[in-house]
N, C-alpha and C positions, 0 to 999 in steps of 0.2 A: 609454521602456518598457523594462522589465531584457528581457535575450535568454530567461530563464528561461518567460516569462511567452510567449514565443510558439505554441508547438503550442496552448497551452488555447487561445487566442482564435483560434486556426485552427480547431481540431478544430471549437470551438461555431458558426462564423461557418461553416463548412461547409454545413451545413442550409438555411441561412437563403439561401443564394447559389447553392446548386446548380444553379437553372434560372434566374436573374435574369438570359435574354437577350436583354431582348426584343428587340431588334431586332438590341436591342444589343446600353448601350448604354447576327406575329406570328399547292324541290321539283321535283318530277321534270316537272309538267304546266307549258305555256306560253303563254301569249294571244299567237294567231292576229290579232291588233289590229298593225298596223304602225307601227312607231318611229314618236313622235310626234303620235299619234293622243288623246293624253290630254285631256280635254275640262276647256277653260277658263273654259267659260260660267259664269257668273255665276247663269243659270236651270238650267243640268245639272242632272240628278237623281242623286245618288250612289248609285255604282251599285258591285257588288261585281265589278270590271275586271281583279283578277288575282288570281294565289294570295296570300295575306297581304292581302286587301283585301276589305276591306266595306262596307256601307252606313257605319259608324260606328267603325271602326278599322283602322289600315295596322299589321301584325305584323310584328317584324324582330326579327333573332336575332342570335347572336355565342359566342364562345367567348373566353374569359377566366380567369386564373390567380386565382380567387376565393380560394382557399386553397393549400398548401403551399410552396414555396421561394420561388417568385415573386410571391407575395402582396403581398410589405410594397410601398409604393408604387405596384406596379401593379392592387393589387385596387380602388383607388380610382377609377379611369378610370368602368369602366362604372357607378358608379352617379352620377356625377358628369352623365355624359352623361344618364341617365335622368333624374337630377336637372332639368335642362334641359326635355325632353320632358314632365316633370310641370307644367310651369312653361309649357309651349306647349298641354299638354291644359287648362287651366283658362284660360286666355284664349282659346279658341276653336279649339283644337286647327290641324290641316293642312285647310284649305276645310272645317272641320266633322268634321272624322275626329279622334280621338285615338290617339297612337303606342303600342303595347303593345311593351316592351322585351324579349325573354327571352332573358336571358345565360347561357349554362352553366358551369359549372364544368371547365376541361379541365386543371388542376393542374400547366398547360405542359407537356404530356405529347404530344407529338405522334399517340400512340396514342391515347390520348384525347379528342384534339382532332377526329379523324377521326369516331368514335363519336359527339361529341355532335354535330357540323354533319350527319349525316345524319339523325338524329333532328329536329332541328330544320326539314330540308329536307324529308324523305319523311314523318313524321310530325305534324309542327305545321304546317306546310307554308308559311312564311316567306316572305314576301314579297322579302327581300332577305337577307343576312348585312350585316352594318355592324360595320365595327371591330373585327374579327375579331386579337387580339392575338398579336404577338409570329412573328419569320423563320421558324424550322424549324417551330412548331406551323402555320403558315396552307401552310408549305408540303406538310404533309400533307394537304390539303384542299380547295386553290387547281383542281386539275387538273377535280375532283367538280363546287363550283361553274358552274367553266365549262362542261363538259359537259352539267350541268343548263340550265344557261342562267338562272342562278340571280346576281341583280347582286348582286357583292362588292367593297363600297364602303369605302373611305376603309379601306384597312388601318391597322392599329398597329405598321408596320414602314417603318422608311425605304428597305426593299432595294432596290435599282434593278431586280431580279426583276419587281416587280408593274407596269412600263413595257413592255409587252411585248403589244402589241394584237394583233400574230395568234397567239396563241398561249393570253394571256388576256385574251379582248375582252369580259370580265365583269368584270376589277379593276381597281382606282382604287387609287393611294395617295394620301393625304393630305399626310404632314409631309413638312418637308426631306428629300429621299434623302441617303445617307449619301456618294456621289459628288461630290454639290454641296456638303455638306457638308465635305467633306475638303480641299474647294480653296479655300472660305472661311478655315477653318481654318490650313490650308497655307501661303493667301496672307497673313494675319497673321503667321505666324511668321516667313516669308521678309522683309516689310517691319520687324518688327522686333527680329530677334535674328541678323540677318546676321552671320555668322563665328561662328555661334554651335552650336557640336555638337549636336546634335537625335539624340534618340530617339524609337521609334514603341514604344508599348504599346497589344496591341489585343485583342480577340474575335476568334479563331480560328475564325470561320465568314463568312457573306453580308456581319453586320454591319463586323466588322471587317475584311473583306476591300474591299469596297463603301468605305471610308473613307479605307484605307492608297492605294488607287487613284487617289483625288482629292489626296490630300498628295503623294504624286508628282508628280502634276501641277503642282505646285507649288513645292516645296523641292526646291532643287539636291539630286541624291544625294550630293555630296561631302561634305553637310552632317549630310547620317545616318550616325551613329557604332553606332549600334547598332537593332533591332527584334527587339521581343520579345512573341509571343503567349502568350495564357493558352486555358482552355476553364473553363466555367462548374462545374463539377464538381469545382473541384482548386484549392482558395483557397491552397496551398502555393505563392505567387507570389515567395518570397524570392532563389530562383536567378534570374529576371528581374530583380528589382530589384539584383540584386549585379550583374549582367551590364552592366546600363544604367550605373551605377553607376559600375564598373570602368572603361568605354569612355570617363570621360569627360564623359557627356552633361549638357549645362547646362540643356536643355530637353526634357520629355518630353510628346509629345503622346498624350494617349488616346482611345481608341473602346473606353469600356468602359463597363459599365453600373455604377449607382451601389455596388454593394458590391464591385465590383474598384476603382473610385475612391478607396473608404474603405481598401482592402485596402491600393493603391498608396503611399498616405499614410501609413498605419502603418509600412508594410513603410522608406517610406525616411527615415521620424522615428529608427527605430530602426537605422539604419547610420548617421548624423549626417547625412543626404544630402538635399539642398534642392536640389532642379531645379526651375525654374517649371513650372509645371503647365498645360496647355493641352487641355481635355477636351470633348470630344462634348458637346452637350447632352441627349443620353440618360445619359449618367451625371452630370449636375453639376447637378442640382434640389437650389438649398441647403437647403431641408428634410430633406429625404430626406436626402443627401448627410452634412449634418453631425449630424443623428442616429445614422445607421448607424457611423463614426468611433468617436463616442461610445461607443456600445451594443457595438463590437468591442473595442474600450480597455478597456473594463470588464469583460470576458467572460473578456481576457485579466489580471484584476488589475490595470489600470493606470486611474487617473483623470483624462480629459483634459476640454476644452471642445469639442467637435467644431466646431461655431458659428465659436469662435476661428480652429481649425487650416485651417480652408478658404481663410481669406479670401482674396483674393488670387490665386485659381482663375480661369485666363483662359476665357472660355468662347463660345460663341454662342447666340442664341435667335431662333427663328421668331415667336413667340409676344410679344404686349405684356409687359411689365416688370409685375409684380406693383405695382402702388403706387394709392395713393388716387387719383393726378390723371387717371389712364387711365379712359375711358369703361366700356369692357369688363370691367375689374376692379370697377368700380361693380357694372354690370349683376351678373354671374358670383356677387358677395359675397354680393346681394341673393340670387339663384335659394338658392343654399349657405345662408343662413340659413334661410330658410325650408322649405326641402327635407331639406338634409345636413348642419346645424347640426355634428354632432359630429364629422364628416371634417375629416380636416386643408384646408385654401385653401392649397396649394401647386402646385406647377408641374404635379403628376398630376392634380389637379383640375383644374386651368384646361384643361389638355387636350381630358378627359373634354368640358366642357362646352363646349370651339368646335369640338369634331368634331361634336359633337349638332349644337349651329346651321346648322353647314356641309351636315347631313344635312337637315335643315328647310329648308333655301334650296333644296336639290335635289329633294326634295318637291313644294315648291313651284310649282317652275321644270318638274317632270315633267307637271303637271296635272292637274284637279278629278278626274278619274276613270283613274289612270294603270296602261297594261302595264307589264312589266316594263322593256321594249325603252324604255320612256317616260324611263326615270330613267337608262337607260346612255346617252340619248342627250341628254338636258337636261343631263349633266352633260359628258359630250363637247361640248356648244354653249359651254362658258366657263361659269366659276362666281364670284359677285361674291368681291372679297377677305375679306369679312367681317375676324373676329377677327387673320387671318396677315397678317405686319407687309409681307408680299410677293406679288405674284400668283398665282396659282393656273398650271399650264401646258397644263391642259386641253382637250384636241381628240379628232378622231377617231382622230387617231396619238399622242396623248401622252397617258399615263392620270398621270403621276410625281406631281404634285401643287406643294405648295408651291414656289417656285423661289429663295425668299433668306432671306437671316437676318443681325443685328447683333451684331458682337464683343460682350463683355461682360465685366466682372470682376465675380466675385462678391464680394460687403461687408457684412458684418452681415447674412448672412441672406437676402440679394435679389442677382441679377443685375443690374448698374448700368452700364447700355447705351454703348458707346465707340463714336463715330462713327457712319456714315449706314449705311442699310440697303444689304446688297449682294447683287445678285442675278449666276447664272450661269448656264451648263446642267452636258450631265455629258461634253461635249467634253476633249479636251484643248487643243485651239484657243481654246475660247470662253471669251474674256473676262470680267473680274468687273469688272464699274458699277454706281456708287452706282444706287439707285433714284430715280427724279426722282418718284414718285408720293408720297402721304402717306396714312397710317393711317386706314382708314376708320373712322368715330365707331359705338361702339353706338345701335340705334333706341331709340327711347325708348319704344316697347312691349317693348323685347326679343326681339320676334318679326321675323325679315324680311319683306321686302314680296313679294309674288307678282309 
């Protein structure tokens, strides 16, 4: 790409990136019913047990970046998940109840993220928040929830923040934390690029703070040549990349969400500079990932293959491997045909739709007629592994969520899985071992079992 050509595809790639962080790389009244008390009978009469619950629907809410900066790839999650829940209401819904989804719009705006979760809690009056997306927006919000005593489940944020049971004994995260994360990550580089200068490119906030923590943990420091932050607002990333660059570095690891990944790329096509590339899996959905490439190349006058320029991208995933032979890609295909036919089936999708499952198993697992107290605490008893390629770490002191994930390089498009699944915590003592368990198969109704 000529040097000529760079401010345009900054200036235009601006807008589109300004708040792309998710993680990366997110009612007032309470039933008197005590933990657990949710009725499993078989003969129960469905009974309206808590706020968001009635005879014949459980209402749950969320706030999501449906439109402006943080849209492209992340507006897809929530309806992906609803996707799911459409797909679970016409097979007989949760014990006969069907899920009403209503996502608002908060344009990642943590002011606004605030506004719509109160609406949602004091005036629709929500049974739950689920999936509440993206660090700084959940973190305007997170405090409300708990207060309410309002369960804020399976966030869209890997911060190691939302691990924190007396403080928020209302939230759960879902995915890989970015802790454990980093020491996966870390520990692949360390095994194979020994002697090898290492850079750190990250998200100057929770996300990429939470990440560079775990890569410590792991890469000798003598081997960090350089670290270099960005913030979501300021795509002028070329003095990093010269920095990295200049030091040295053979290998640059990042915790950046997918349009600082496409930025990073650009930025060191255009100084001659090939470092391997070793990235978070919040930013390395090759969908995502080598469209946005593309569409920045182009922005700025230059015509690439994004698809191409990726390949070769070291990366990790929690999540099954996009591919026909996988159970769950099956199942996932099917709901998306029928459902979301015209969203992309990428890695924001597949998401969307195993946090919904994940939230159906806890449903479930809360029972026929459940408080609120039912579902923080069904999900504190252990949660089966469904969809995640790794246990779950849930108790009544660990809300984190996922606990491991499998190398991967990306190739033509897919992340194309290297070696065994590895699981750790967010010690710095604690060891990373293969998983000795195996991938649980999708049901063959696609709905879990109570």
């Amino acid at each position: 790409m000529k040097r000529t050509h760079r401010r345009r595809w900054q200036a235009a790639a601006i807008m589109t990136v300004a708040a792309l962080a998710v993680a990366a790389c997110s009612s007032s009244s309470t039933s008197s019913s005590s933990p657990g008390s949710g009725s499993t009978s078989s003969s129960a009469a469905l009974t309206a047990s808590a706020p968001g619950i009635t005879a014949t629907t459980i209402t749950v809410g969320s706030h999501q970046p449906l439109t402006g900066p943080a849209a492209p790839g992340y507006s897809e999650i929530a309806p992906a998940a609803n996707a799911y829940f459409s797909y679970v209401n016409a097979n007989g819904g949760v014990f006969g109840r069907k899920i009403v989804y209503k996502y608002l719009d908060d344009g990642y705006d943590p002011t606004k993220t605030a506004s719509v979760v109160h609406q949602l809690v004091l005036q629709d009056n929500v049974y739950a928040i689920f999936n509440g997306l993206g660090t700084p927006t959940h973190l305007a919000t997170v405090s409300f929830l708990n207060a309410q005593k309002v369960p804020d489940v399976f966030v869209a944020s890997g911060c190691e923040c939302w691990n924190d049971t007396s403080k928020y004994p209302q939230t759960f995260g879902w995915q890989l934390d970015y802790v454990r994360e980093g020491k996966i990550l870390g520990n692949y580089v360390k095994q194979h690029f020994a002697g090898k200068k290492v850079a750190y490119f990250y998200q100057n906030d929770e996300f990429g703070l939470d990440g560079v923590k775990g890569l410590n943990m792991e890469i000798p420091a003598s081997s960090v040549v350089s670290k270099q932050s960005y913030v979501p607002t300021n795509t002028n990333i070329a003095p990093a990349v010269t920095a990295m660059h200049a030091a040295g570095a053979q290998v640059v690891v990042a915790f950046s969400i997918p349009a600082f990944t496409a930025l990073l790329k650009l930025n060191s096509l255009k100084l001659g500079y090939s470092p391997t590339l070793v990235v978070s899996s919040v930013g390395s959905d090759p969908i995502t990932l080598g469209g946005l490439v593309t569409a920045y190349a182009k922005q700025g006058g230059a015509t690439v293959n994004g698809n191409q320029l990726i390949n070769g991208i070291i990366t990790d995933a929690y999540l099954p491997a996009l591919s026909t032979s996988d159970s769950w890609y099956v199942l996932f295909k099917k709901i998306h045909d029928q459902y979301e036919p015209k969203a992309p089936l990428d890695g924001n999708f597949f998401y969307g739709m195993s946090v919904g499952y994940t939230f159906v198993q806890a449903m479930l697992k809360a029972g026929k007629n459940p408080t609120r107290a039912d579902l923080v605490t069904a999900i504190q008893g252990g949660m089966p592994q469904g969809p995640a390629v790794a246990p779950y770490s849930y108790s009544s002191s660990d809300h984190a969520g996922i606990t491991g994930a499998y190398m991967g390089v990306i190739q033509n498009g897919v992340v194309v899985q290297q070696g065994s699944v590895l699981v750790t915590d967010t010690s710095a003592s604690g060891a990373i071992t293969t998983y000795s368990g195996t991938e649980q198969q999708a049901p063959a109704s696609g709905i879990p079992s109570p």
